[in-house]
C-alpha positions as CSV (number, residue, x, y, z in Angstrom):
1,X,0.0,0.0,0.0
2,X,1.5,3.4,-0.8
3,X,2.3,5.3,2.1
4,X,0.8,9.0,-0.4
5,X,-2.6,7.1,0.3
6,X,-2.1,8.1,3.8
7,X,-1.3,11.7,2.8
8,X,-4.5,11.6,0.5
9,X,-6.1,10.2,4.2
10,X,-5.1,13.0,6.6
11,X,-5.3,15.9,4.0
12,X,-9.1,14.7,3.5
13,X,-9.4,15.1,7.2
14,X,-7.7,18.0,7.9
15,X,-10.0,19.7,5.3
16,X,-13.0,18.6,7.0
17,X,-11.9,19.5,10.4
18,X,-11.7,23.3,9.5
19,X,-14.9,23.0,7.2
20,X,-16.9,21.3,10.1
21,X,-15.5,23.9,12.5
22,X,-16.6,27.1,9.9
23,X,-19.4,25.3,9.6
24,X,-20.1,25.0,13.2
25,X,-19.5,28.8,13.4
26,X,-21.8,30.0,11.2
27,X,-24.7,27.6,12.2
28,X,-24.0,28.4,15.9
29,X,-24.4,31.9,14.7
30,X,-27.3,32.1,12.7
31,X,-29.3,29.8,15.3
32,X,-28.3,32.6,17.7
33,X,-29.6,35.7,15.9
34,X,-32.7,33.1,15.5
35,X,-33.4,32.7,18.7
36,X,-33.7,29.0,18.0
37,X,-31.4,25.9,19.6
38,X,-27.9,25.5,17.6
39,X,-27.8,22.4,15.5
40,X,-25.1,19.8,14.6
41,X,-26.4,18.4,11.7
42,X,-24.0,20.9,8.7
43,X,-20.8,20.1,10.8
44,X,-21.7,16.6,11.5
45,X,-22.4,16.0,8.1
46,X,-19.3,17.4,7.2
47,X,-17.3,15.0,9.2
48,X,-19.4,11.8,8.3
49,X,-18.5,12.7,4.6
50,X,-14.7,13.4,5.5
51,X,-14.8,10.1,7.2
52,X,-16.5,8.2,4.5
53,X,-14.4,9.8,1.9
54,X,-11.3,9.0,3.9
55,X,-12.2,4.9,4.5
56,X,-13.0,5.0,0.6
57,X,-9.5,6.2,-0.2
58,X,-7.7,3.9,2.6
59,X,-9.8,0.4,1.1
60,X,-8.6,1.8,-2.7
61,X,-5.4,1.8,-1.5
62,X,-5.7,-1.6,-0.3
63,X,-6.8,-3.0,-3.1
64,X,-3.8,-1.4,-5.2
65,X,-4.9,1.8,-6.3
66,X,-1.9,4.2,-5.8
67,X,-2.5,7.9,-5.3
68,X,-0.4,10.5,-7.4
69,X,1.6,11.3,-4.7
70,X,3.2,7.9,-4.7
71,X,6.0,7.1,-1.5
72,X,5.8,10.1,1.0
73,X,8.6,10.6,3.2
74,X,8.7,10.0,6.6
75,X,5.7,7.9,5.8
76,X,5.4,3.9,5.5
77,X,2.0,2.7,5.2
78,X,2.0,-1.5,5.6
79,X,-0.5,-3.9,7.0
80,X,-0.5,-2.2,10.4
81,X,-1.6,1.0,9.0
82,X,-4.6,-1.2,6.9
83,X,-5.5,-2.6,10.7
84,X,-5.0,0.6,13.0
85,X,-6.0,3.1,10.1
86,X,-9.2,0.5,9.0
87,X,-10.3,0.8,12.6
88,X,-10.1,4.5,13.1
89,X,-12.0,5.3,10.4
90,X,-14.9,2.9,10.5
91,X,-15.6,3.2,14.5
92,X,-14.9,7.1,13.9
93,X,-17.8,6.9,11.0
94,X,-20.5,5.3,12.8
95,X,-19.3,7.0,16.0
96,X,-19.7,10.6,14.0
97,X,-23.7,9.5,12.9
98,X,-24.2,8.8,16.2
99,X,-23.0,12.2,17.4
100,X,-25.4,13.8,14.8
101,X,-28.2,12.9,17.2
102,X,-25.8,12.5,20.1
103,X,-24.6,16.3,20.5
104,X,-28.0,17.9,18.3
105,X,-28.8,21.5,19.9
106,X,-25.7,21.9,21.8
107,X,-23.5,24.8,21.1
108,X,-19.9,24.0,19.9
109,X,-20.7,20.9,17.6
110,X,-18.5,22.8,15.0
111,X,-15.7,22.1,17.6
112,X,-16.7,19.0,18.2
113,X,-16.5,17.5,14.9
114,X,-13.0,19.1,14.1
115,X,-11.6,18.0,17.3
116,X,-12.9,14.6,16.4
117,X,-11.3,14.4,12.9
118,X,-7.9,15.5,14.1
119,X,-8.0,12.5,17.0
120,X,-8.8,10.5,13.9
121,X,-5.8,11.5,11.5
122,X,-3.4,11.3,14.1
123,X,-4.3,7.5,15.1
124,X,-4.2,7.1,11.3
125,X,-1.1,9.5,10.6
126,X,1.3,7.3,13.8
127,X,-0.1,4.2,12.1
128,X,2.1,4.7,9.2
129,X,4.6,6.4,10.8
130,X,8.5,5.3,9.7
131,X,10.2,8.0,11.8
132,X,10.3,8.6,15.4
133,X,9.6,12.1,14.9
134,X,6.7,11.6,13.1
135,X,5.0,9.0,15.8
136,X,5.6,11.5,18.3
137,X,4.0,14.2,16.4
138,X,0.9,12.1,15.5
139,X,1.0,10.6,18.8
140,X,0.6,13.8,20.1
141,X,-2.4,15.2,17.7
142,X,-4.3,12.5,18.7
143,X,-4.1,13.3,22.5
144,X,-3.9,16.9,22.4
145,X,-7.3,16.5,20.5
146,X,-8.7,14.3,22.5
147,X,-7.9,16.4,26.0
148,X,-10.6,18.9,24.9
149,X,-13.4,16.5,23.1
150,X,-13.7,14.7,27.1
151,X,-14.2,17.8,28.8
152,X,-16.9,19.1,25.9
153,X,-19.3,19.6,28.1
154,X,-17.3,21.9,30.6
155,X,-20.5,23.2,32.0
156,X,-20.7,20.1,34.2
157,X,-18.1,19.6,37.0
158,X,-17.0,15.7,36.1
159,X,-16.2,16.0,33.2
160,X,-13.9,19.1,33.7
161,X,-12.0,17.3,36.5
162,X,-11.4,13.7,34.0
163,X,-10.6,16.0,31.1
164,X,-7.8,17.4,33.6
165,X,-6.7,14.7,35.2
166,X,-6.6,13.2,31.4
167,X,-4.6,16.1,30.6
168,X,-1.9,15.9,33.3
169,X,-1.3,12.3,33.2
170,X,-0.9,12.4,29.6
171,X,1.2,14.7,29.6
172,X,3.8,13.1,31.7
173,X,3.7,10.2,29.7
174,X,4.5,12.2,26.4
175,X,7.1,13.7,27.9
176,X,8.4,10.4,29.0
177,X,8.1,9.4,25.4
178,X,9.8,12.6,24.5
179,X,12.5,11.6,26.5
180,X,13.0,7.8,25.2
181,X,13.4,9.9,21.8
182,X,15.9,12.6,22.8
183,X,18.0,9.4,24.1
184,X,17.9,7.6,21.0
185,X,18.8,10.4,19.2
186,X,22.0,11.3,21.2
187,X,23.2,7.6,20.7
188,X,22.4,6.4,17.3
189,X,21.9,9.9,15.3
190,X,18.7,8.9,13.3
191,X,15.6,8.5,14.1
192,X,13.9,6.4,11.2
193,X,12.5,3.0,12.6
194,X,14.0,0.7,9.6
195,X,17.7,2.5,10.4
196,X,16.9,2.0,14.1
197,X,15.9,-1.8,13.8
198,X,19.4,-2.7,11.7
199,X,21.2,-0.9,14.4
200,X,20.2,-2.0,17.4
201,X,22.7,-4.7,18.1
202,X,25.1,-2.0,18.3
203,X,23.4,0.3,20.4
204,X,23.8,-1.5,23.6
205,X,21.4,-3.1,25.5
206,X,21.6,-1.0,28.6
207,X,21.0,2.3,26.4
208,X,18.2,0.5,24.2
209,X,16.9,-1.0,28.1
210,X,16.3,2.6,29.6
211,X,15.1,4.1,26.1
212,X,12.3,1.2,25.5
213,X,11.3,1.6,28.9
214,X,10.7,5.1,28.7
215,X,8.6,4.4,25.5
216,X,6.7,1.6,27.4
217,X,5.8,4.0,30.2
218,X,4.9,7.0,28.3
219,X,2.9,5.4,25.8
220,X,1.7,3.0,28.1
221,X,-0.3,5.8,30.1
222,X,-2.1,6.2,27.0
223,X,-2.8,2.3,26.4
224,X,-4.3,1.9,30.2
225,X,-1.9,-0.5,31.1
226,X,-1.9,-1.7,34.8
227,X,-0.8,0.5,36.9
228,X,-0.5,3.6,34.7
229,X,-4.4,3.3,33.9
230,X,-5.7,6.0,36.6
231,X,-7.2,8.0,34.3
232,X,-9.1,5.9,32.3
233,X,-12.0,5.0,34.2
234,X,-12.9,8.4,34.7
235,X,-12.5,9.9,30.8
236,X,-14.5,7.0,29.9
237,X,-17.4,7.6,32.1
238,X,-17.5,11.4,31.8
239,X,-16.7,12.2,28.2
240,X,-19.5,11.8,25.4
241,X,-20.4,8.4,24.7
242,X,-19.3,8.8,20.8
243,X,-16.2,9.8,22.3
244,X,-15.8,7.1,24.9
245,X,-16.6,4.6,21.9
246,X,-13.2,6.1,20.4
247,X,-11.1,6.0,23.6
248,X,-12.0,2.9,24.3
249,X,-12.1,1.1,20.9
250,X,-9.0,2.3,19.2
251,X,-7.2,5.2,21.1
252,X,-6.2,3.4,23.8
253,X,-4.6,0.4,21.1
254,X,-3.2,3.1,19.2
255,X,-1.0,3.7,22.4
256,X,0.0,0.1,22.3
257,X,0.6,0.4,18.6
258,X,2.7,3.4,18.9
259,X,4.9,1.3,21.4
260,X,5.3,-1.7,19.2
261,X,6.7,0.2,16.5
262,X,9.2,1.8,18.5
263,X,9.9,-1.0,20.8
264,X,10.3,-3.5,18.3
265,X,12.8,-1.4,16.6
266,X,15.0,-1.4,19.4
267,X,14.3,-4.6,20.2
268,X,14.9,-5.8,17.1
269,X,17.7,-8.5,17.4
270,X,15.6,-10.3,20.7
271,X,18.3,-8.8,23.4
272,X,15.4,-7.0,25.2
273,X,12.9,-9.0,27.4
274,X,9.9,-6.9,25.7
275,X,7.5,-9.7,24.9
276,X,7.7,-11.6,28.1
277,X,7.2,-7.8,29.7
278,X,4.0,-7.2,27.5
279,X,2.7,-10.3,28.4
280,X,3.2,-10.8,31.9
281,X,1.8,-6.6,32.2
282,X,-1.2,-8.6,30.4
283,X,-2.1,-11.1,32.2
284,X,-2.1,-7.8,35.2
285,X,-4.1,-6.0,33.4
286,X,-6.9,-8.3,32.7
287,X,-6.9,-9.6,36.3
288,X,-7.1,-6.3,37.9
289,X,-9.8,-4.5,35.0
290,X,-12.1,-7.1,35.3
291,X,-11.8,-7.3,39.2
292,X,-12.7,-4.0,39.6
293,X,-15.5,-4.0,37.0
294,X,-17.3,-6.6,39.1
295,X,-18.2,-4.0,42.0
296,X,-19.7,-0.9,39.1
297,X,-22.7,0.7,39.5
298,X,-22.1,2.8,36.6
299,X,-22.4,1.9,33.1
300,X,-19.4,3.5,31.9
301,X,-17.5,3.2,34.4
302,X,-18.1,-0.8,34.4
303,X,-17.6,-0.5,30.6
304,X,-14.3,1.5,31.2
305,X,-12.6,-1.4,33.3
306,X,-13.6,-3.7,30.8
307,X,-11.4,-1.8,28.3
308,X,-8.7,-2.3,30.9
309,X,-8.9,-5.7,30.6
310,X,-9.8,-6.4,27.1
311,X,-6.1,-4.6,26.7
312,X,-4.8,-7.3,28.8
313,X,-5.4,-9.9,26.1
314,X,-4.1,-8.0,23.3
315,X,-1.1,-7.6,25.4
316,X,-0.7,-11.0,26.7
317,X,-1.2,-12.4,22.8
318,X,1.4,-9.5,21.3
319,X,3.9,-10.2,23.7
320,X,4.1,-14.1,23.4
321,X,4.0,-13.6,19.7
322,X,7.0,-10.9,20.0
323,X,8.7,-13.1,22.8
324,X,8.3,-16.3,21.8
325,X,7.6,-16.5,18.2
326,X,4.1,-17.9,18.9
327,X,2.4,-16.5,16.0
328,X,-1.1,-17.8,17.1
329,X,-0.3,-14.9,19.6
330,X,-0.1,-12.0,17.6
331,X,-2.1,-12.7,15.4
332,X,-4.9,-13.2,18.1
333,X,-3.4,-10.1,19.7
334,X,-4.0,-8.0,16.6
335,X,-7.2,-9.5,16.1
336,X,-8.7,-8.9,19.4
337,X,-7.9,-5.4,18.8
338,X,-9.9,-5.4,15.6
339,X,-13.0,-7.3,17.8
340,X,-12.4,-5.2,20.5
341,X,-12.3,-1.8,18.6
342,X,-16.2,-3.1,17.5
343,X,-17.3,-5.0,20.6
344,X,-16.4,-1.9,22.8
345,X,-17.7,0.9,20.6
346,X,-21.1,-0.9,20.0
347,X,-21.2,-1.0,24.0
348,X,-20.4,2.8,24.7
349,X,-22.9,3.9,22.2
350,X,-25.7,1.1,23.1
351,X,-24.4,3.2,26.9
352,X,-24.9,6.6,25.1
353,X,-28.3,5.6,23.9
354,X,-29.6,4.8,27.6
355,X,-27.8,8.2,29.1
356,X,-29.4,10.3,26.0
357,X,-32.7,9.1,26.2
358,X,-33.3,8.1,29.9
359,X,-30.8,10.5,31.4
360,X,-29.2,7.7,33.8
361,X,-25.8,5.5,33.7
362,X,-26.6,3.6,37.3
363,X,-27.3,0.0,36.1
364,X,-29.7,-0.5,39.0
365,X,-32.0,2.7,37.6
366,X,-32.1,0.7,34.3
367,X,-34.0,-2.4,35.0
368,X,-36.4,-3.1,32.5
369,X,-34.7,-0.9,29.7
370,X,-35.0,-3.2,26.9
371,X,-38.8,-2.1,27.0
372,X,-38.0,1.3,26.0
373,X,-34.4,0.6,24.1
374,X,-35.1,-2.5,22.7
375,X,-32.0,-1.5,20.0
376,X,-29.7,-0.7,22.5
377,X,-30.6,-3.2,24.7
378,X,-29.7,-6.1,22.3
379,X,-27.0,-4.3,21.2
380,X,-25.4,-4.3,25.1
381,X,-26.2,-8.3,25.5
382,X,-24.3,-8.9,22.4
383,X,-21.8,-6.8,23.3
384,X,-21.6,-8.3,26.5
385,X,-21.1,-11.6,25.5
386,X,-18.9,-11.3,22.8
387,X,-16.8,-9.5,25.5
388,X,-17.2,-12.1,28.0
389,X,-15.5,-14.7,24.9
390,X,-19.2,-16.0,24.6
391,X,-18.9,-18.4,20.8
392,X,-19.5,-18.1,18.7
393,X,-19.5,-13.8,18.7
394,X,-16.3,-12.4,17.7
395,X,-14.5,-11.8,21.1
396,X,-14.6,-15.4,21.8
397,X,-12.5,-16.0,18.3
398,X,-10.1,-13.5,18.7
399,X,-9.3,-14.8,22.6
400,X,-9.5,-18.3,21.4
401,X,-5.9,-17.8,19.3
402,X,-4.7,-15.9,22.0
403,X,-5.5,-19.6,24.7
404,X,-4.2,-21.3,21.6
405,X,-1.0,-19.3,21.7
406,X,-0.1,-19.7,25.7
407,X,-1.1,-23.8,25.5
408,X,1.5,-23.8,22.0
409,X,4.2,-22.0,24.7
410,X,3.7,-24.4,26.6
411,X,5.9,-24.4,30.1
412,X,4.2,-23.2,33.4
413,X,4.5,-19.8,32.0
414,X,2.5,-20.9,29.1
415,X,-0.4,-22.8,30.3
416,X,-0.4,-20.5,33.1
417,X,-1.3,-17.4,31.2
418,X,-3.8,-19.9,29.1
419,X,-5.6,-20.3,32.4
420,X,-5.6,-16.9,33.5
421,X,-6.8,-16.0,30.1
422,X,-9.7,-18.4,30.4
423,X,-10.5,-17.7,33.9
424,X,-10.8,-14.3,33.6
425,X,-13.1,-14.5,30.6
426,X,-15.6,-16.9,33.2
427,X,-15.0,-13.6,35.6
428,X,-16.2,-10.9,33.0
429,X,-19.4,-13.0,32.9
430,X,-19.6,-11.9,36.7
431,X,-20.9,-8.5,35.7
432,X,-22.1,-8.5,32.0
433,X,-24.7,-11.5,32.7
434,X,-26.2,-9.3,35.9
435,X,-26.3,-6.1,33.3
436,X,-28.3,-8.5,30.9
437,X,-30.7,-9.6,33.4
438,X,-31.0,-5.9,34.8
439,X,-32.0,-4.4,30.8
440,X,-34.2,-7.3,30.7
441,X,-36.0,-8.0,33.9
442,X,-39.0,-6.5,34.9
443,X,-39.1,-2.9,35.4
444,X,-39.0,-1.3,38.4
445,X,-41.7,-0.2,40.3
446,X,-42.9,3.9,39.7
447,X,-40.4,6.1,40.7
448,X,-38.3,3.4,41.4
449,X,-36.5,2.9,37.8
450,X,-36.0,5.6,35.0
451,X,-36.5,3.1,32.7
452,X,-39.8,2.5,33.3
453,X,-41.0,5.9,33.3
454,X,-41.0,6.5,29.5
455,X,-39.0,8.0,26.8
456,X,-38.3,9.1,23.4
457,X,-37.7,6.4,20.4
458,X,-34.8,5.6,19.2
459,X,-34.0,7.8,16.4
460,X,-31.9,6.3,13.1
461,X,-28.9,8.2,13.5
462,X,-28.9,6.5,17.5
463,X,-30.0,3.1,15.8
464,X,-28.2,2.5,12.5
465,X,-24.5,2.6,14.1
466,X,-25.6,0.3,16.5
467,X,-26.9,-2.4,14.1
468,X,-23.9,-1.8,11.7
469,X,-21.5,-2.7,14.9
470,X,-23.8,-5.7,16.4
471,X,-23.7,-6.9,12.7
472,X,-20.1,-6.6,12.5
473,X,-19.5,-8.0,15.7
474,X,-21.8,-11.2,14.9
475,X,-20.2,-11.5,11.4
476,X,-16.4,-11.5,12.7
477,X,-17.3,-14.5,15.0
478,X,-19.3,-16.5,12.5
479,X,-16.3,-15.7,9.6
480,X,-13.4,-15.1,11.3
481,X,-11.4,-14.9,8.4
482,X,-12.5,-11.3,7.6
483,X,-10.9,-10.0,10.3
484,X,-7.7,-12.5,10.0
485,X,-7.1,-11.5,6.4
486,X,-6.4,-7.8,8.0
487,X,-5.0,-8.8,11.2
488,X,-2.2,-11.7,10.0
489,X,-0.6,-9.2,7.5
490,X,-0.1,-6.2,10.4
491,X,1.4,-9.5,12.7
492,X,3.4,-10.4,9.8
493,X,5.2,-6.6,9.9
494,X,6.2,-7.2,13.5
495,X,7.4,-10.2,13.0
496,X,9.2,-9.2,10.1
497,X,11.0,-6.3,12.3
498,X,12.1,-8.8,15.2
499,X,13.3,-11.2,12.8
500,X,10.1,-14.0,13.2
501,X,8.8,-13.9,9.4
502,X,8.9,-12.2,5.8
């Protein structure tokens, strides 16, 4: 795939950032001067078309078409920018129609919807990165944008504070990352991952020890991994639930992604431990997410430690495919990303739905909400389940490879993680079966449940998103080899960096 595809990609959505934001401007305005509510339907089409466009040009390029621009520099689009990129733009696109109904008659949509694109280009623009430099700057355009978009309703207090905390803790972490760079720079004089990965052996490992670490932390803040994950819980649960569908479903991988190329590069001749370290942080990072998600009372706060521990899996499969050569591992890892980035999203939105039309997040107040969501509501069990590694949905195939790859280590270290892996799927049924029952038992009494007390239908910009995701979600479980005929190729790049395939 040529890497002026990706050019053609992020100068689409650069150009709809500005439009939606004019465009946000001048219907804020007018609606002003009308006396009427402001609307987010001119911006929000805007981005929806700027997303469309852009996951148009990214499948052409896919399929061999190759934009005039040809090879960009600085730029190397391969079969991890198809997965990462491929992601981004899809959950952005049904996360953007969603908004259209999601963020109608507040003020500031035009922001939004720019804010939203940028995020976007930047998990797409460090997808294809080939340069250090670049990741960093890409890196950083996706969080600088996304600081702003989880504190978009500053006129509440919780979402002000996650926004800030978000900010902070970020923050360190890219300047950890900034850090790892300035080192590698001072000791090797380049910067461009290929140069880096042929030489590494004569780096030194000490040198290459303290600069991957620094890259581990800093962009591990950003991939919630155990314990640098404070912040998550509480951007997820206060940010808009298009934008929580994002965090959780591909900004938070794009963290890990942004590591892997780096990490592998310096890693590249097998002297650094950094696949046992991924995996054993893994097999933490499930255990504690899904502990913690058992005692929730809050939708997206459960949700959010669920993305916590859906990480663990990717990282547990990536790192016994980096360490060990297992390639059942990585490419289970990669895939659960692709499952997860669909299974996560269609949660946070089927979440959205409930807070947007019954104006509550507290599971117990939503008893009996399949009644009044009945969309939504099926859209959260399957979800759920496919979460949970429930067959034959897609979460259960993509954690099935990743078993597969700890019982093919074998050892105590492999069939150790297998277990943990497997135990802490049966544990995650420990609070999505409860949520289930709780959508689908009887309602409350009055007064007793929101749910029961009435509300609006479910509008098509709220429903069509959330059938497109249960669909996919369904469809990559019953044909697995949809998703595997994306995820093996990005796999094959890693491998292909630490010396493990072509």
């Amino acid at each position: 795939m040529a890497s002026g595809a990706v050019l053609v990609v992020l100068g689409v959505l650069a150009a709809g950032a500005a439009l939606a934001y004019v465009a946000g401007r001048v219907t804020d305005g007018r609606a002003a001067l009308a006396g009427r509510p402001p609307g987010a339907a001119v911006p929000g089409r805007v981005a929806v078309a700027a997303l469309a466009i852009s996951l148009a040009v990214l499948a052409a390029a896919a399929g061999g078409w190759t934009p005039p621009t040809g090879q960009v520099p600085l730029l190397a689009a391969d079969g991890l920018t198809l997965l990462v990129g491929g992601v981004a733009l899809t959950l952005g696109l049904l996360a953007a129609v969603f908004s259209l109904a999601y963020v109608a008659g507040e003020a500031g949509s035009g922001k939004y919807f720019a804010l939203f694109l940028l995020m976007v280009s930047g998990i797409v623009g460090l997808s294809a990165a080939a340069n250090l430099f670049t990741l960093f700057v890409f890196f950083e355009l996706m969080a600088v944008s996304s600081y702003p978009l989880v504190a978009y309703r500053r006129g509440h207090w919780e979402p002000v504070e996650a926004g800030f905390k978000y900010l902070v803790i970020s923050a360190i972490g890219s300047q950890l990352v900034l850090l790892g760079l300035a080192l590698v720079f001072a000791v090797a004089g380049r910067l461009d991952l290929a140069g880096l990965a042929r030489l590494a052996p004569e780096l030194g490992v000490g040198v290459r020890g303290l600069a991957v670490a620094l890259f581990l932390a800093g962009f591990g803040i950003k991939a919630a991994v155990v314990p640098l994950h404070t912040w998550l819980p509480d951007a997820h649960a206060a940010a808009p639930s298009p934008m929580s569908a994002m965090l959780s479903g591909i900004v938070i991988q794009a963290g890990l992604v942004a590591f892997l190329r780096a990490g592998t590069a310096l890693g590249a001749d097998g002297a650094l431990p950094v696949g046992l370290t991924l995996a054993l942080l893994g097999g933490l990072t499930m255990t504690w997410g899904n502990l913690v998600a058992l005692v929730q009372r809050d939708l997206k706060r459960l949700l959010a430690y669920s993305s916590i521990a859906q990480m663990g899996y990717i990282l547990l499969g990536v790192g016994l495919g980096l360490g060990y050569r297992v390639t059942a591992g990585l490419d289970g890892g990669l895939f659960h990303l692709l499952t997860h980035a669909f299974m996560k999203g269609l949660a946070f939105l089927c979440a959205g739905a409930f807070l947007h039309h019954l104006g509550t997040r507290e599971i117990p107040r939503l008893r009996g909400a399949a009644r009044q969501l009945p969309v939504a509501a099926a859209g959260l069990a399957v979800a759920g389940l496919a979460l949970a590694g429930v067959p034959p949905l897609s979460g259960f195939m993509s954690k099935w490879l990743i078993y597969a790859a700890g019982i093919g280590l074998g050892g105590a270290l492999g069939w150790g993680l297998a277990a943990l892996a497997v135990g802490n799927s049966v544990l995650s049924l420990g609070y999505y079966m409860p949520l289930i029952w709780t959508l689908y038992g009887r309602p409350a009494p009055a007064g007793g449940s929101q749910a029961a007390a009435g509300g609006p239908a479910e509008p098509p910009a709220i429903t069509v998103p959330l059938v497109v995701l249960g669909v996919i979600t369904v469809g990559l479980g019953l044909w697995p080899q949809w998703g595997l005929s994306v995820a093996v190729p990005a796999a094959r790049v890693l491998l292909s960096v630490v010396g493990g395939g072509g």
